[in-house]
C-alpha angles and dihedrals in degrees: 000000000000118000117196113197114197106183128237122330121226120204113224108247111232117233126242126259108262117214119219127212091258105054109103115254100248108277087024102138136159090267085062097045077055103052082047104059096036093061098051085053094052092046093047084059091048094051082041101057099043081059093062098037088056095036087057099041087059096048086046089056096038089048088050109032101020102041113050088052101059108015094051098241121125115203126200133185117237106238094183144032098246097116096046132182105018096046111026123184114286086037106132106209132209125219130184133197113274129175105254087227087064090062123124146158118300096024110136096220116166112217139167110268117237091228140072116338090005081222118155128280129191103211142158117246118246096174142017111209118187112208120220089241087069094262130137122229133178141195118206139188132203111254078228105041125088092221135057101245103270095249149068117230126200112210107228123208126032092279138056129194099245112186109261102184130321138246115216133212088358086104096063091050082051098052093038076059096051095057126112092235091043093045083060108047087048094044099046111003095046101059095038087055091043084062103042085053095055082040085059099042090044089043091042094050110111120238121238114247115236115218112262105232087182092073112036125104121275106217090173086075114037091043102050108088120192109215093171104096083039094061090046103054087052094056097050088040083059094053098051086052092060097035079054087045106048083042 
């Protein structure tokens, strides 16, 4: 009787199913694609927005402090309606430099009054004096207003601010600025808010998976075959055969 021993048998190990990048995470789903996208959209606006909220702040103060000191323009904000319609409350004008002996009628100036507070009025001039010691002064009227302003008013110096064009509704956004409730929020709220919201995008940024070597396949293993045992259990099988045989 021929044995044939052929050694120990090894079962070939099954690998382990491999994901690729495109299978869906279980309970991925198209809702969650959507949610997905809609929220990097959303975030994109938000990011968005703060950009140009930040990008026009800048060009505001750089229109109103920067600018006057170095391009020659003056602004001020229109408090009242006296020089409707052309120039309504919350317009910010603009007023350049021009020679007082260039001034006319109909020119909008804006000049300090002679009376009272000697604040500064816009208004648009009625009629050009000239003084006999060699002055210009002017009398001016709201667009708005019945009567011409009570007052004459000599331009002093060799220039006076003459309107150049207007900005309108800026002014508001100045004043709202201005005020005590407003101060605050943009002195302590708005900074506190500015780093919660880099904590929650630092803290919301997915992390990147590392491969897991622990549990890939190891085809070193399962493809290597040891022939080896097999071949000699054949050949001493062999033997006995003949040894049986020749008995």
């Amino acid at each position: 009787m021929t044995v044939i021993d052929r050694g120990p048998q090894s079962t070939p190990s099954t690998p382990a199913p491999v994901r690729t990048g495109s299978s869906p995470e279980p309970g991925e789903g198209p809702g969650g694609f959507e949610g997905s996208l809609i929220g990097r959209v959303v975030r994109r606006l938000v990011n968005l927005t703060g950009t140009l909220v930040v990008i026009g702040a800048v060009l505001v103060f750089l229109f109103l402090a920067v600018g006057p000191r170095f391009m020659g323009y003056q602004t001020a904000t229109m408090l009242t309606g006296s020089m409707a319609p052309e120039i309504v409350p919350g317009d910010v004008v603009v007023t350049t430099e021009q020679p007082v002996a260039d001034v006319q009628v109909g020119d909008v100036i804006s000049y300090h009054i002679p009376v009272e507070d000697h604040r500064v009025e816009t208004h648009r001039v009625v009629e050009v004096i000239a003084n006999p010691d060699g002055t210009i002064a002017v009398r001016t009227k709201g667009d708005a207003n019945d009567a011409v302003d009570p007052w004459v008013a000599t331009l002093d110096g060799d220039f006076v601010y003459e309107q150049a064009f207007v900005v309108p509704v800026i002014g508001d956004a100045i004043r709202a600025l201005r005020t005590p409730i407003v101060n605050t929020i943009l002195v302590y709220e708005a900074p506190a808010v500015l780093v919660l919201g880099v904590l929650i995008k630092i803290w919301s940024r997915p992390t990147t998976p590392h491969a897991d070597t622990d549990g890939g396949t190891d085809t070193s293993s399962t493809s290597h075959v040891d022939a080896g045992p097999a071949a000699g259990a054949s050949d001493a099988g062999g033997s006995d055969a003949a040894v049986a045989g020749r008995q």
